[in-house]
TORMAR-831116 format. One record per residue (C-alpha): x, y, z. Coordinates in steps of 0.02 Angstrom, whole numbers, plus 32768, in hexadecimal, padded with zeros to 4 digits. Example, Ala and Ser with C-alpha at 12.3 -4.5 7.8 and 13.67 -1.06 7.14 Angstrom:
2
+------+------+------+
:    x :    y :    z :
+------+------+------+
: 8267 : 7F1F : 8186 :
: 82AC : 7FCB : 8165 :
+------+------+------+
END
This chain:
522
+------+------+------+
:    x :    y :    z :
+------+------+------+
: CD37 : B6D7 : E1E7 :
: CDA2 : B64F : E225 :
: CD44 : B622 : E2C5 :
: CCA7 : B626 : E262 :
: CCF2 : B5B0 : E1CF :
: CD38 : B544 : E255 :
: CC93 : B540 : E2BA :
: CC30 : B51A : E216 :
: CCA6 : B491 : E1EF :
: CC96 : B431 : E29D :
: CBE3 : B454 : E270 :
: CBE0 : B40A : E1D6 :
: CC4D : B37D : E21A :
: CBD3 : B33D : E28B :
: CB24 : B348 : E224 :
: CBA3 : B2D5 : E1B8 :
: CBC0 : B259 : E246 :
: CB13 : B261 : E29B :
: CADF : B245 : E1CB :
: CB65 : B1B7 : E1B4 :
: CB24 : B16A : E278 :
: CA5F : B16D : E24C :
: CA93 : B11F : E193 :
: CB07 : B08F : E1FB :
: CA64 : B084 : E264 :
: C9F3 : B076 : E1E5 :
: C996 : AFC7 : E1D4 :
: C961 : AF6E : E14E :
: C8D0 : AEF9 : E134 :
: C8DC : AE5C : E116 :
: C897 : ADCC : E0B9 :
: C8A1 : AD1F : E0C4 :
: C85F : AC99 : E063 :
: C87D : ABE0 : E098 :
: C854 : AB4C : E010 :
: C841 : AA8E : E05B :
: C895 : A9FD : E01B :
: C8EB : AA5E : DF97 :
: C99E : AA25 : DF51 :
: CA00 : AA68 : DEDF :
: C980 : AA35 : DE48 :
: C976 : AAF6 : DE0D :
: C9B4 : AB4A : DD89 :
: CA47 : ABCE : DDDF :
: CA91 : AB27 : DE24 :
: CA70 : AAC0 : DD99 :
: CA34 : AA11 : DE07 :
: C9C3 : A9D6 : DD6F :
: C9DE : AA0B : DCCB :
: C92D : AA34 : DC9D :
: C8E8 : AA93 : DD24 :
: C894 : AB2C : DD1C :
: C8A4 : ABA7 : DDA9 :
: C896 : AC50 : DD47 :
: C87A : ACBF : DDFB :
: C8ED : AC63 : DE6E :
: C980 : AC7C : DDC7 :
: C960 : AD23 : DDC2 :
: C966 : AD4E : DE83 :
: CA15 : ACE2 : DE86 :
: CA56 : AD50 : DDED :
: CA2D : ADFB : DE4A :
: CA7A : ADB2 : DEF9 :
: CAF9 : AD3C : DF37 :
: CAEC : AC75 : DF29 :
: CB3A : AC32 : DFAE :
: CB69 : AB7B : DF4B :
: CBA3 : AB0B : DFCF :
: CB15 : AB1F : E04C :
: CADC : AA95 : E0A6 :
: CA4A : AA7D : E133 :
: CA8D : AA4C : E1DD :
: CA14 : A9B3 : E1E7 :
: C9B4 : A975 : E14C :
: C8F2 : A95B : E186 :
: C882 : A9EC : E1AA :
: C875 : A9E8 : E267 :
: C914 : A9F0 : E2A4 :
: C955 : AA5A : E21C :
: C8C8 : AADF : E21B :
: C8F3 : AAE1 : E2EC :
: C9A6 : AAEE : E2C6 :
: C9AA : AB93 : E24C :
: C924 : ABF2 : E28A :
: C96E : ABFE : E338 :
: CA2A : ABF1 : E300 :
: CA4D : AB5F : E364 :
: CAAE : AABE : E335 :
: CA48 : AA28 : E352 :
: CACC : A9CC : E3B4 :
: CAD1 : AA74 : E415 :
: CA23 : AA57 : E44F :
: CA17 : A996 : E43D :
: C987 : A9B4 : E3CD :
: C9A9 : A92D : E348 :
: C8DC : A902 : E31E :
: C840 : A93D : E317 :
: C81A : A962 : E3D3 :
: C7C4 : A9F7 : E3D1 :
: C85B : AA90 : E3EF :
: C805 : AAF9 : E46A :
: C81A : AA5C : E4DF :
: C8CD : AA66 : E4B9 :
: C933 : AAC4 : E568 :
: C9A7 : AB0F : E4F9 :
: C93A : AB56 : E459 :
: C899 : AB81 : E4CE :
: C91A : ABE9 : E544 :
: C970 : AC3B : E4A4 :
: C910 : ACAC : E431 :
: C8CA : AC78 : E390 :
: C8E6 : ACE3 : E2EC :
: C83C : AD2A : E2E5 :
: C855 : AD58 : E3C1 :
: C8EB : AD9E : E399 :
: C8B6 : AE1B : E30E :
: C80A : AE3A : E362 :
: C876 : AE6D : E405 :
: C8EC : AED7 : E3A7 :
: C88D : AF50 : E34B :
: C84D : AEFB : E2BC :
: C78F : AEDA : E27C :
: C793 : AE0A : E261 :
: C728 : ADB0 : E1EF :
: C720 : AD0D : E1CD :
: C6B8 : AC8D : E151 :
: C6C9 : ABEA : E128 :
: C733 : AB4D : E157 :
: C7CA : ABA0 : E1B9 :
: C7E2 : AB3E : E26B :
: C79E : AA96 : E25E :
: C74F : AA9D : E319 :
: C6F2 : AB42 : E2E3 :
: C6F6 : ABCB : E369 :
: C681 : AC63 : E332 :
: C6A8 : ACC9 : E3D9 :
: C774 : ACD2 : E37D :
: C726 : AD41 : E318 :
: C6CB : ADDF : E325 :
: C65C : ADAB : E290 :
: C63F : ACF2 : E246 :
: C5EE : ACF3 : E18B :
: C5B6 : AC46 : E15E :
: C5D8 : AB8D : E1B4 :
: C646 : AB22 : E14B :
: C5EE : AA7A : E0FB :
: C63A : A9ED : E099 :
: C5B1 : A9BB : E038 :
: C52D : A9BF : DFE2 :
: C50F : A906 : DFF0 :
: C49B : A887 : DFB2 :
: C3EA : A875 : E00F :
: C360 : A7EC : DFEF :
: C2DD : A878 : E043 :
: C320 : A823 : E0F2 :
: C3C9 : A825 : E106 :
: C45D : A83A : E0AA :
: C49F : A7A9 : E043 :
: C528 : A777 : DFC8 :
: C513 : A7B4 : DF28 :
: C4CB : A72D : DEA4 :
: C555 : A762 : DE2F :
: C5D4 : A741 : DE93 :
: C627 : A69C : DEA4 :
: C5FC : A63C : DF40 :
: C6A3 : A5F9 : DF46 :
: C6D5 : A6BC : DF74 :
: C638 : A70C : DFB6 :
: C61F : A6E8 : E04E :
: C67B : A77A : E0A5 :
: C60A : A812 : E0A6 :
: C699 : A88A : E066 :
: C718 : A833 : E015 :
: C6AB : A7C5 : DFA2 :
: C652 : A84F : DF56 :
: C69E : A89E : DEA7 :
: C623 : A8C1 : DE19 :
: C5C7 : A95E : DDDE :
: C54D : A9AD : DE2C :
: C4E7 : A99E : DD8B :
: C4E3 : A8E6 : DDBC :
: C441 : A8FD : DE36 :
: C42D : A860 : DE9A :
: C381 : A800 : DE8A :
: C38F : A792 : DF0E :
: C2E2 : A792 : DF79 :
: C2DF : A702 : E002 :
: C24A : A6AC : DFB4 :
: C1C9 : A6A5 : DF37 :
: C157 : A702 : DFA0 :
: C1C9 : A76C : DFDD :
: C19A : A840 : DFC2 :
: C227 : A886 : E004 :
: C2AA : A8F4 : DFB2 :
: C316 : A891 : DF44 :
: C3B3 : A901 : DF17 :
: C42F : A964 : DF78 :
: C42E : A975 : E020 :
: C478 : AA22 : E082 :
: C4C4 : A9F0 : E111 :
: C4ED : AAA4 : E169 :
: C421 : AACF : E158 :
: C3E9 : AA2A : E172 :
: C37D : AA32 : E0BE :
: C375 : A9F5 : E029 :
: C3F4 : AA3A : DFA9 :
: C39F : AA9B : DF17 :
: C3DA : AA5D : DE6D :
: C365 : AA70 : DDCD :
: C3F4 : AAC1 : DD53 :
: C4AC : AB0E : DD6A :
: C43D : ABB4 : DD4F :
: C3B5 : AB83 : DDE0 :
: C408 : AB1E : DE71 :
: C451 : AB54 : DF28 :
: C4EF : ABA5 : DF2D :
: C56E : AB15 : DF71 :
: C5DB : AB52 : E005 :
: C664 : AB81 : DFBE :
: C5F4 : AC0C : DF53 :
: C59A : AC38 : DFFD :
: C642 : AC70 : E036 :
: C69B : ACE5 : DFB6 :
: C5DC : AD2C : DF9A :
: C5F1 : AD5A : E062 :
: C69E : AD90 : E054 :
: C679 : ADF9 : DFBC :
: C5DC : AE5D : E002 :
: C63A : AE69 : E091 :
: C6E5 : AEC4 : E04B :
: C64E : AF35 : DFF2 :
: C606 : AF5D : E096 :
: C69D : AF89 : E0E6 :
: C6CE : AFF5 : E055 :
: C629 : B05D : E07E :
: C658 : B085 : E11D :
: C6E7 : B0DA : E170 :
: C74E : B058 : E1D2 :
: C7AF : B09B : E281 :
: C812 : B007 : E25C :
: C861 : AF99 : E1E6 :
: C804 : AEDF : E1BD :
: C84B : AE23 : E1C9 :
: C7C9 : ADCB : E16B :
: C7DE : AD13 : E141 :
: C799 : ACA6 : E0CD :
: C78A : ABE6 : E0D2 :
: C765 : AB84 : E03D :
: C73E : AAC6 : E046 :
: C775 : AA8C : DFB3 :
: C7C3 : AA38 : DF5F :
: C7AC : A9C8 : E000 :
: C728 : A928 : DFF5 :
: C6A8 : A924 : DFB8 :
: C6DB : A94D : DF20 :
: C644 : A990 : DECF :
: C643 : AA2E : DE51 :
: C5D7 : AA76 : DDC6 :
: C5E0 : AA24 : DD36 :
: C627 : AAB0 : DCD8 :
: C6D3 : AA7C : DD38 :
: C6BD : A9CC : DCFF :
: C6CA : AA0E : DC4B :
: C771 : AA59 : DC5A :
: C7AC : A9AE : DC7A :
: C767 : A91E : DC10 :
: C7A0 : A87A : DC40 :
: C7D8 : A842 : DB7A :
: C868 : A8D4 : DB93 :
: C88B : A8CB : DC50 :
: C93F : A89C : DC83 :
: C951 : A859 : DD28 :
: C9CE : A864 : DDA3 :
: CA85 : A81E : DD5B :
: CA93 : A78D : DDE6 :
: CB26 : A6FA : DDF1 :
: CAF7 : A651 : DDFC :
: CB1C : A604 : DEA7 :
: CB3E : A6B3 : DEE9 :
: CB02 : A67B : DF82 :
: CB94 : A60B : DF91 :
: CC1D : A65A : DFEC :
: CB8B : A6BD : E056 :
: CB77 : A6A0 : E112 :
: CAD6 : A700 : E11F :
: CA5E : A668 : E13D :
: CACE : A60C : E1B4 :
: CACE : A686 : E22E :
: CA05 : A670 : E256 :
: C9E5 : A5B0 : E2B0 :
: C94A : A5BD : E245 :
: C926 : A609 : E19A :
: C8E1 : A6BB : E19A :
: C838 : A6CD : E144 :
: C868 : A73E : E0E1 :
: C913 : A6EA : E0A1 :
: C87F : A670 : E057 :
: C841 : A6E8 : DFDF :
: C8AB : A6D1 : DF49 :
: C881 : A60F : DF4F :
: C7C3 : A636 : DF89 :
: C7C4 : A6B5 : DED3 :
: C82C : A630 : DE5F :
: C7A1 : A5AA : DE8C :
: C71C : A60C : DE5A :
: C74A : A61D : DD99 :
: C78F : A5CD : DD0C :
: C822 : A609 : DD30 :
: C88D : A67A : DD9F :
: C8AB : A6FC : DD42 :
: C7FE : A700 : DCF9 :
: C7DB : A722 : DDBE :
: C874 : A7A3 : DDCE :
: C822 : A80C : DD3D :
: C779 : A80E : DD8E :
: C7B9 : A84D : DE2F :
: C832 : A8BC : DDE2 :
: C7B0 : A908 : DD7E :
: C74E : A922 : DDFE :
: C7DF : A95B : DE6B :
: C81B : A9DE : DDEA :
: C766 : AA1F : DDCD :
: C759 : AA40 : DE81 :
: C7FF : AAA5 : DE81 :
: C7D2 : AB10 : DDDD :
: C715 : AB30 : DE42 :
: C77E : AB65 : DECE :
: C7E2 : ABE8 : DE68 :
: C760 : AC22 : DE22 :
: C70D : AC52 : DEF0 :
: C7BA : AC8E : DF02 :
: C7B5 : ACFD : DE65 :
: C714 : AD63 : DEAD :
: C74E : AD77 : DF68 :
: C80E : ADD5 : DEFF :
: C795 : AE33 : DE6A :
: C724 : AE89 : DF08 :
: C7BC : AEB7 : DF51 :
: C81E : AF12 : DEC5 :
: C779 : AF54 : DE91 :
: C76E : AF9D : DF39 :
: C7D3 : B035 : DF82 :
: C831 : AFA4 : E00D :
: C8A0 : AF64 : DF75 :
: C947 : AFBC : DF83 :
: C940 : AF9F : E04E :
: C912 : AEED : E05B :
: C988 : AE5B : E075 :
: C959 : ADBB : E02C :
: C989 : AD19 : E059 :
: C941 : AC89 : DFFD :
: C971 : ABCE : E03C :
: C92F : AB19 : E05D :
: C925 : AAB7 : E111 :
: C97D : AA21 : E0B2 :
: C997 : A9D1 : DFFB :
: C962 : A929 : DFC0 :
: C994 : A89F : DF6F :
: C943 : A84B : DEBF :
: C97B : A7A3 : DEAE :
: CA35 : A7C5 : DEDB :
: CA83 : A747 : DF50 :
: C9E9 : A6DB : DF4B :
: C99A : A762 : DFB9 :
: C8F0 : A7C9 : DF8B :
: C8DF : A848 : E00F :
: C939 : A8B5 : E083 :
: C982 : A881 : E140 :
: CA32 : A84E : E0FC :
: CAF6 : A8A8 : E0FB :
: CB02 : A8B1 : E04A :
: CB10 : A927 : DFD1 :
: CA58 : A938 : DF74 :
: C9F6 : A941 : E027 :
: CA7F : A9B1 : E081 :
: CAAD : AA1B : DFF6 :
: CA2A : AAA8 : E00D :
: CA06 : AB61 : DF8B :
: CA36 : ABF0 : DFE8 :
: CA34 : AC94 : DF8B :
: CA4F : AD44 : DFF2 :
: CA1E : ADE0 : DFB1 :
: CA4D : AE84 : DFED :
: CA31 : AF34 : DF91 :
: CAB7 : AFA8 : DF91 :
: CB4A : AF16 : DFB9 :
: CB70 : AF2A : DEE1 :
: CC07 : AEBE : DF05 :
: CB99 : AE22 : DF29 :
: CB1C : AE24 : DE7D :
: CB21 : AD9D : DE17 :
: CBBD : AD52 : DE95 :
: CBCD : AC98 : DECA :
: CC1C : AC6A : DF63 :
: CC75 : ABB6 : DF80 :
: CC8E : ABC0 : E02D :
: CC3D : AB36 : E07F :
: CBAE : AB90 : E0F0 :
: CB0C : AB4B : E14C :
: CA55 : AB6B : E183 :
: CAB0 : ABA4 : E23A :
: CADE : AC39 : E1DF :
: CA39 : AC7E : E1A8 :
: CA12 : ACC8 : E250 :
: CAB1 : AD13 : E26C :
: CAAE : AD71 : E1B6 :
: CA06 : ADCB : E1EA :
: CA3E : AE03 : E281 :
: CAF3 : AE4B : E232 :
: CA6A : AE8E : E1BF :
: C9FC : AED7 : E227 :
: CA99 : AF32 : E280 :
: CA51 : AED2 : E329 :
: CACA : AEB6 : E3C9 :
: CA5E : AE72 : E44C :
: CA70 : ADB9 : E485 :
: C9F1 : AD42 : E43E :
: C9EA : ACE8 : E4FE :
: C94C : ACEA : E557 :
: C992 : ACBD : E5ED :
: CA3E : AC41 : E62C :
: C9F1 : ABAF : E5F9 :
: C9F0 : ABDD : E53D :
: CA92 : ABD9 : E4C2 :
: CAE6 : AC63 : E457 :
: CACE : AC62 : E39E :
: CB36 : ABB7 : E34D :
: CB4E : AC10 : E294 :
: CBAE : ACA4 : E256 :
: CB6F : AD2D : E1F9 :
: CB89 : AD1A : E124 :
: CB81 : ADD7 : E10B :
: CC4B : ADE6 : E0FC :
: CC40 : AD77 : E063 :
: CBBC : ADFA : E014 :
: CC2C : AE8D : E03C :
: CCBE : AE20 : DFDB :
: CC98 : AD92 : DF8F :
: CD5B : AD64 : DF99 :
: CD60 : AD80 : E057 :
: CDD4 : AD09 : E0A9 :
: CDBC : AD20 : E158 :
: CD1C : ACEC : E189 :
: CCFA : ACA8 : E23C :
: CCA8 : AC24 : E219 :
: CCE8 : AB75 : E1FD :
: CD1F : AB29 : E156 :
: CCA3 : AAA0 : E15C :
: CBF5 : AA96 : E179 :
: CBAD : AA1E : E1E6 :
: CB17 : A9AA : E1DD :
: CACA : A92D : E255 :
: CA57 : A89D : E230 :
: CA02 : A832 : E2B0 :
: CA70 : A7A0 : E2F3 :
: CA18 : A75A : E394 :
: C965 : A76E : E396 :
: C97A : A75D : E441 :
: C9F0 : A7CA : E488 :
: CA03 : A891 : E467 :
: CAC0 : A88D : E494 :
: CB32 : A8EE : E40C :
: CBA2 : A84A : E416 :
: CB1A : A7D4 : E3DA :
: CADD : A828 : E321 :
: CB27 : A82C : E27E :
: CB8F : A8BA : E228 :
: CBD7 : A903 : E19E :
: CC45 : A996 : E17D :
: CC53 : A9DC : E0C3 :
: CCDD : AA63 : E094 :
: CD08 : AAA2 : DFFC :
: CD45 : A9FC : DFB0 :
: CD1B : A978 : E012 :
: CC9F : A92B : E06F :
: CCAB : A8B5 : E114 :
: CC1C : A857 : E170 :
: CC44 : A7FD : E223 :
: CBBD : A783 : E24D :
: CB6B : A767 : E2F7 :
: CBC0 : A6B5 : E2E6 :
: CC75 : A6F5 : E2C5 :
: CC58 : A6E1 : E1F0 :
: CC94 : A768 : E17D :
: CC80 : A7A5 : E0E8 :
: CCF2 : A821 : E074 :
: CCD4 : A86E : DFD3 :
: CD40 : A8DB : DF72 :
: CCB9 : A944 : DF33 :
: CD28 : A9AF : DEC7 :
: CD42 : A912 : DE50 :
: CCBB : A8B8 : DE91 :
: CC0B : A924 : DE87 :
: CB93 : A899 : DE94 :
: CC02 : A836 : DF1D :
: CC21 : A7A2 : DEC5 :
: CCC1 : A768 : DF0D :
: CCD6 : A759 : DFCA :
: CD88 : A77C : E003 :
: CD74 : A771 : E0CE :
: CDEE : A6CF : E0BC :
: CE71 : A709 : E02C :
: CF1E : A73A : E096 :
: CF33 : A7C4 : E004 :
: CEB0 : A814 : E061 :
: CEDA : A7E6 : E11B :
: CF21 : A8B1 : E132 :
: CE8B : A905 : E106 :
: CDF9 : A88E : E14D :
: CE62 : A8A7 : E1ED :
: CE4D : A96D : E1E8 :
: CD8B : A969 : E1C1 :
: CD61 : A8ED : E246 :
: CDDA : A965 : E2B7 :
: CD6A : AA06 : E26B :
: CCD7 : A9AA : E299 :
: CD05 : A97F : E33F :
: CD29 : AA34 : E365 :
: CC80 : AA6D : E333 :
: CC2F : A9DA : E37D :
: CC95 : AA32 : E429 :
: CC47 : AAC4 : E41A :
+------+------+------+
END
């Protein structure tokens, strides 16, 4: 009886461990869902105080926000290069929009998508995601992103007659009205061409009669995809686990919605941004460029084309605002399909944005700058059956370099993300720790995150671009031209007060300039 008990307890002791191993081994799909030129203008981190982001509130309540996460370079190119193959820019000297698979370092290391596909996993893909689009990455492509719809005389796309002229005359960013606002602008008298929308990806006219009888816009092309295709998958039975990805354009330029957006936002009630006069002041942004930036123009190009400024703020932040509530919404669908579907308790989900963007603050309307509104990015992870991180917000300062690196901890993956000697290691750490407890203290990663902006328009060499660091208090920006900035965040949330040059503060702009040489070493 003894040998027998004994023999069925080694027994039972390794179905145990062979269960334990396969559950250890086990993947899980995952989902992510990238938003463009978003900020921190939604409800769960409170930007603006009228938002509405029902969807994107409700995903960060049932997951983790990650509150101090910032983009790694704040315009879409570079960033989008930068977190989808979980390399620093100033790793690959990829500061611009140079198209990445030209890059030695990021075509010789594997992309997100080449790295899932490679280990195991179905990838899909839809929507704005790289900005260089590469379809091969992935083993199936849904639909093309496209900015528009745009204005069209029945020849060629135009600026739209309601726009100002002062601030329409670039195709994306001087475009913000409703789409109910269909443009009659035909080139002449006799002209019988299509006045109206134009669709840029099909190279047609854009259908608009009603808000019940008009194209989808791209946005609505791409959570349709992504929701037929979560249905799909659910009828068959997968061999393997999916990475699917989801890229929505807006709230990015232009800014053009259904009107139903417009109306949770009238202008009579709007609040815009709280911004100091001569912010700008103590700044050293501007000087760093020999010439002025186009797009450091548009704040003056939008307060000459009304009354007032703020009469212009309001229009753009309406528009703005509308775009990010249309965007929930898209977001809402792609998260209802999958808890509807029989993928919800074994899906991760990471929701995020390639970069924020600033309304007004600093005399600056746009992104491509080291402050707060355009570095500051949402980043909410969500991971069933990690009860510890529901509802949880984390402080730590993190980045977009850390996205990668989380799906792979995720995905229980150990093989290198090199193609070949010529490519680089993964620059981010994984955030999973700080699901597993949100009080963890001994994270690998740094204690600030780091962002680059473009200093020498000529030159890709890491000494010759601008930087900033943020940590949990503070932030620091070195200019390429030796000028800094430092903000004590902490008692200074909209950066008011720059300290680089108070002695008080001598001690700890010293450390982040040394933290950001050491990951500028790396």
């Amino acid at each position: 009886m003894l040998k027998i008990s004994s023999l069925s307890f080694l027994l039972l002791v390794f179905c145990l461990s062979e269960s334990v191993f396969a559950q250890e081994k086990e993947q899980p799909n995952i989902l992510l869902i990238v938003l463009d030129d978003l900020n921190d203008y939604t409800g769960f981190l409170g930007g603006h105080p009228q938002v509405k982001t029902p969807h994107m509130d409700a995903l960060a309540k049932e997951g983790t926000v990650f509150a101090n996460a910032h983009t790694n370079a704040p315009i879409c190119a570079p960033s989008r290069a930068s977190f989808l193959t979980g390399i620093y820019p100033h790793v690959s000297q990829n500061f611009w929009f140079t198209d990445w698979t030209k890059n030695k370092v990021l075509n010789n290391s594997k992309s997100l998508p080449k790295f899932m596909g490679d280990n195991g996993y179905h990838t899909f893909g839809t929507g704005k995601l790289m900005h260089h689009r590469v379809k091969s990455e992935w083993q199936e492509y849904g639909i093309p992103n496209t900015f528009g719809p745009y204005a069209y005389n029945g020849k060629k796309m135009v600026p739209h007659p309601i726009m100002p002229k002062e601030y329409s005359t670039n195709k994306n960013d001087g475009l913000f009205t409703s789409l109910a606002n269909v443009p009659n602008i035909a080139e002449d008298e006799k002209s019988s061409g299509y006045n109206g929308w134009y669709d840029v990806a099909n190279r047609m006219p854009f259908k608009y009669v009603s808000e019940e009888d008009r194209d989808l816009l791209n946005d609505e092309q791409h959570s349709k995809w992504a929701v037929e295709k979560i249905k799909a998958l659910e009828k068959n039975e997968l061999s393997k686990p999916f990475f699917m990805a989801v890229g929505f354009v807006r709230p990015h330029t232009p800014l053009v919605a259904p009107q139903k957006y417009f109306d949770m936002y009238p202008l009579e009630t709007l609040k815009v941004p709280v911004i100091k006069k001569d912010d700008n002041d103590d700044t050293h942004y501007r000087s760093t460029f020999p010439w002025t930036p186009p797009w450091a123009k548009h704040l003056e190009e939008l307060k000459a084309s009304y009354p007032t400024l703020n009469v212009g703020l309001k229009k753009y932040l309406q528009a703005y605002l509308a775009c990010v509530s249309f965007a929930d919404e898209q977001v809402g669908k792609v998260l209802a399909a999958l808890k509807e579907s029989k993928f919800k308790d074994n899906t991760i989900v990471i929701l995020t944005s390639d970069h924020g963007y600033n309304h007004g603050q600093k005399e600056f309307l746009y992104k491509n700058n080291l402050w707060e509104e355009s570095t500051r990015v949402p980043l909410i992870v969500k991971a069933p059956g990690i009860k510890s991180c529901v509802g949880k917000r984390i402080y730590h300062p993190v980045s977009l370099i850390d996205v990668y690196p989380t799906i792979v901890d995720f995905s229980n993956i150990k093989s290198s993300n090199l193609k070949n000697k010529n490519g680089k290691p993964l620059s981010g750490y994984s955030l999973k720790p700080f699901l597993e407890n949100p009080d963890y203290q001994n994270w690998e990663g740094p204690d600030v995150a780091l962002t680059v902006v473009r200093g020498n328009f000529k030159s890709n060499k890491v000494n010759e671009q601008s930087y900033s660091v943020r940590s949990k208090k503070y932030r620091y920006i070195r200019y390429v031209n030796g000028k800094e900035e430092l903000y004590d965040n902490e008692k200074d949330p909209y950066e008011w007060k720059n300290l680089a040059s108070d002695k008080k503060y001598k001690k700890i702009k010293k450390s982040l300039n040394q933290q950001m040489n050491l990951l500028l070493s790396n």
